[in-house]
N, C-alpha and C positions, 0 to 999 in steps of 0.2 A: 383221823378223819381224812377221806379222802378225798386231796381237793379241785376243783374243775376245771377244766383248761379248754382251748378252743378246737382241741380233737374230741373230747367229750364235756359238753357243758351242764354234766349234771355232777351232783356234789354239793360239798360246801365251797364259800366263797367270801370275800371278806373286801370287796375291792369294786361294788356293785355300784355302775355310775345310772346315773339321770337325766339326760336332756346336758353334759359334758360336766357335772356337777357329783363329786364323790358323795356317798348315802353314808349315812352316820349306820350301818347296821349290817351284820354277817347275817347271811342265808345259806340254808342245805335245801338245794331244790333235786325233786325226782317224779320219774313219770307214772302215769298211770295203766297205761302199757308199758311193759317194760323186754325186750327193747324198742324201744319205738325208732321210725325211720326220717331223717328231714334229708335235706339237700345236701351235698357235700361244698355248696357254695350258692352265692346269689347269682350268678352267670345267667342267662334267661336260657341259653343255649347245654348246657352242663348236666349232663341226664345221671350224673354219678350219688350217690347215695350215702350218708353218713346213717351209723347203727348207733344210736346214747342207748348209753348203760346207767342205770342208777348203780351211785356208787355208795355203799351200806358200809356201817361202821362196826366192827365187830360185838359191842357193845353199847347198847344193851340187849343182847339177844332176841328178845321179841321187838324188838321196834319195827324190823321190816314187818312182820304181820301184822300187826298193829296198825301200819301204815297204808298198808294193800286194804282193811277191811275199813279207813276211812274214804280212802281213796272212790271205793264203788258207793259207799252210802250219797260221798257228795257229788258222785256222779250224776246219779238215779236224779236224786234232786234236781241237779242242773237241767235233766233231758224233759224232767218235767214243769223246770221254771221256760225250756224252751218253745216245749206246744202249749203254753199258757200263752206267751208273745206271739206265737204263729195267728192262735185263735184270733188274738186282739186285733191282729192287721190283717184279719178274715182270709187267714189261707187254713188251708188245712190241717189238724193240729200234729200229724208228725211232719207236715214240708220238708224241713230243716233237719229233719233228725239224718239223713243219709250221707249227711255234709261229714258226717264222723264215726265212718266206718273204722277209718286207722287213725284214729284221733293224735294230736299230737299233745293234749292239756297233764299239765304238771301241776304238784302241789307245792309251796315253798312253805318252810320253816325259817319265819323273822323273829331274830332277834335284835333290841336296838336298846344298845349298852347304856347304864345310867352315867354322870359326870360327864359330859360331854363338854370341854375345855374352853367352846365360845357357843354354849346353845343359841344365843339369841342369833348367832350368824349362819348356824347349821340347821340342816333338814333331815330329819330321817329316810324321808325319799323327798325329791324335790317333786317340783307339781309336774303330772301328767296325765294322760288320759291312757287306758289299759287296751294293750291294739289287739284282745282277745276278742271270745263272745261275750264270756257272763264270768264274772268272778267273782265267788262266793268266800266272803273271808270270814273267820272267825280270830276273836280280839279278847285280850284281856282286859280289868276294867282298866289301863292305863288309859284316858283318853288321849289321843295323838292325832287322830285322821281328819284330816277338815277336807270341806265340798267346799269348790269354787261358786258362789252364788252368780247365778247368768243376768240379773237385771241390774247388777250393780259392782260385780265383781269381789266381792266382799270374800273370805276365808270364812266358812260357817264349822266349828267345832261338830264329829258327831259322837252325840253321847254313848258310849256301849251300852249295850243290854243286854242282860244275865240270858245265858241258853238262846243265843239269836243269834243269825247269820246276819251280814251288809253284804247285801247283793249289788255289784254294779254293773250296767251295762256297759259293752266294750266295743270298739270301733265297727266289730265284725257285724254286730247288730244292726249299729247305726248304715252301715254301708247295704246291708240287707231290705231294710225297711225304707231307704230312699229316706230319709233324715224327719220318718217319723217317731223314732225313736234317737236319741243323743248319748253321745259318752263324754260322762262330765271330768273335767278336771277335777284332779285331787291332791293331795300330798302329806306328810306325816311331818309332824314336827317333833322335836327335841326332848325330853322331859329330864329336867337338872338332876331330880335325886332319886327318882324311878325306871327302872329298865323296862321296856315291854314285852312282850312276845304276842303274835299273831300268825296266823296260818289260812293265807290266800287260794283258792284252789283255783289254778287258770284252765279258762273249757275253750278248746282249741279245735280247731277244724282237722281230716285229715292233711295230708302234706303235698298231695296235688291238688288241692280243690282251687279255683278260681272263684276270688267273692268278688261281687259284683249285685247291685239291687235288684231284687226278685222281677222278674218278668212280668208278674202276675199287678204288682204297685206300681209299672210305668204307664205312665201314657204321655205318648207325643207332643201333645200339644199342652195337656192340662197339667202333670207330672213328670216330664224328661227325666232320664235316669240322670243323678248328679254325681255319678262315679264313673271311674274307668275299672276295667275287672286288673287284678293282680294276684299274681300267687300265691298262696298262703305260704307253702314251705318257703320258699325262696325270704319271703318279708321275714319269716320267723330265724331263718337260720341269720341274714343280715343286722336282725334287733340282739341275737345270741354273740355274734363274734362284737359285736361295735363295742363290746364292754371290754374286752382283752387288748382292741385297737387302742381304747385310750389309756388303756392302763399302760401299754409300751412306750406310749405318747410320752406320760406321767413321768417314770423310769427313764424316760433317754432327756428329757428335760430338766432333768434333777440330776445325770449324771454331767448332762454339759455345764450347769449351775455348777457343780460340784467342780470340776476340773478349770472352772475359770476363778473359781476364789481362790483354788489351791495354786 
C-alpha cells in the first residue's frame, strides 16, 4: 500500500490528526479527478502548482474501477443535494454548480480498529466541523458518529440506517449562505470490541475559487456579509500538510524524550 506523504497526500495513512489530537483510525483517501491540481503551498503570493496522484494498490485488481464508478454516483448526488440548497436560499438551482469545474473533492476509506487500549480516553476522530461543501458518508451499522447538539451542547449518537447516506453540511455552505445554513460539529468515538468502516465522500470546490457569501443573500444594512473571501486551494492544501507538520512534531518530541532518558 502505498503510503501518502506531504509531496502527495493521497494514499493510505495511518497518523491522521484532529484539532492536534492523533485519530484512533487508518485511511486510503483518493480523488475524484484524478490528477487533480491544488497549490504547491499556502503562500497568498505562490502561483506554483502541486499534481496528487491517487496512489492504487496492486490488489485487488478491480478496486480502482470499482472506485471511479462510486466516485461519479456520489458525485451526481451531491450536484443534486447542491441545487436543492441553491433552491432553498432562492438562487437559482445550478448558482453553485460552476464553483467545480476542477473540483478538488476526494473519497476516503476509514477504518477504525477494534481493542483500542484506553477507549474511554480515545476518539476515532475528535470533534470538528467538515471545512468542505457537502459530505456524503456512508457507515456500517457500528454506531460511532455523534452530532454536537447546539442548544445544550450535548454529544447526540446517530443511529445508522441500512442503504442511507448522512449528509453533512460543511463550512463552504455555511460561508455561502451567509450562516443561513451551519456546519455542525461532530466526531467518532471508540468502539471496545467492534471495528468500523465508513466511506466519507468530501465535495470540494475547484482550487482557485474564492468563497465568500453569495452576493445575491447580502444586504448592507439588514444581512452584511459575515465572511471574508479566502481561497479554497490554499485553505485545502494548509488543512493537507498540518497533519505531516505534527506528526514531525510528534517524532522529534519523542526522539528528544528518548535521548534524555538514555
Amino acid at each position: 500500500m502505498m503510503k501518502r506523504d506531504e509531496v502527495n497526500p493521497l494514499g493510505y495513512y495511518d497518523a491522521e490528526h484532529t484539532k492536534n489530537v492523533r485519530d484512533w483510525k487508518e485511511v486510503f483517501d483518493f480523488t475524484v479527478d484524478d490528477p487533480t491540481a491544488i497549490p504547491l503551498s499556502h503562500e497568498p503570493h505562490d502561483q506554483l502548482m502541486l499534481q496528487m496522484n491517487s496512489q492504487w494498490p496492486n490488489h485487488p485488481p478491480e478496486l480502482r474501477d470499482a472506485c471511479a464508478e462510486y466516485c461519479r454516483a456520489v458525485e451526481t448526488l451531491s450536484f443534486k443535494l447542491l441545487e436543492v440548497i441553491s433552491l432553498s436560499l432562492n438562487l437559482p438551482a445550478k448558482r453553485l454548480n460552476g464553483f467545480f469545474k476542477d473540483q478538488t473533492s476526494f473519497v476516503r476509506f476509514n477504518h477504525y480498529p477494534p481493542y483500542c487500549p484506553s477507549p474511554h480516553l480515545a476518539l476515532g476522530v475528535s470533534r470538528r466541523k467538515d471545512a468542505d461543501t457537502l459530505t456524503v458518508l456512508a457507515q456500517d451499522d457500528v454506531g460511532a458518529l455523534e452530532v454536537k447538539r447546539k442548544m445544550d451542547g450535548e454529544w447526540i449518537r446517530v443511529k445508522p440506517i441500512l442503504d442511507s447516506y448522512f449528509i453533512n453540511v460543511g463550512d463552504i455552505i455555511q460561508v455561502w449562505s451567509n450562516d443561513r445554513y451551519e456546519s455542525e460539529e461532530h466526531r467518532v468515538v471508540v468502539n471496545s470490541e467492534r471495528e468500523r468502516f465508513s466511506i466519507p465522500f468530501f465535495f470540494n470546490p475547484s482550487h482557485y475559487e474564492m468563497i465568500k457569501p453569495s452576493e445575491e443573500l447580502i444586504d448592507k444594512e439588514k444581512q452584511p456579509g459575515k465572511y471574508k473571501e479566502y481561497n479554497w486551494g490554499k485553505f485545502f492544501r494548509t488543512k493537507k500538510l498540518s497533519n505531516f507538520k505534527k506528526l514531525l512534531k510528534l517524532k522529534t518530541s519523542r526522539l528528544l524524550i528518548s535521548r534524555y532518558l538514555n
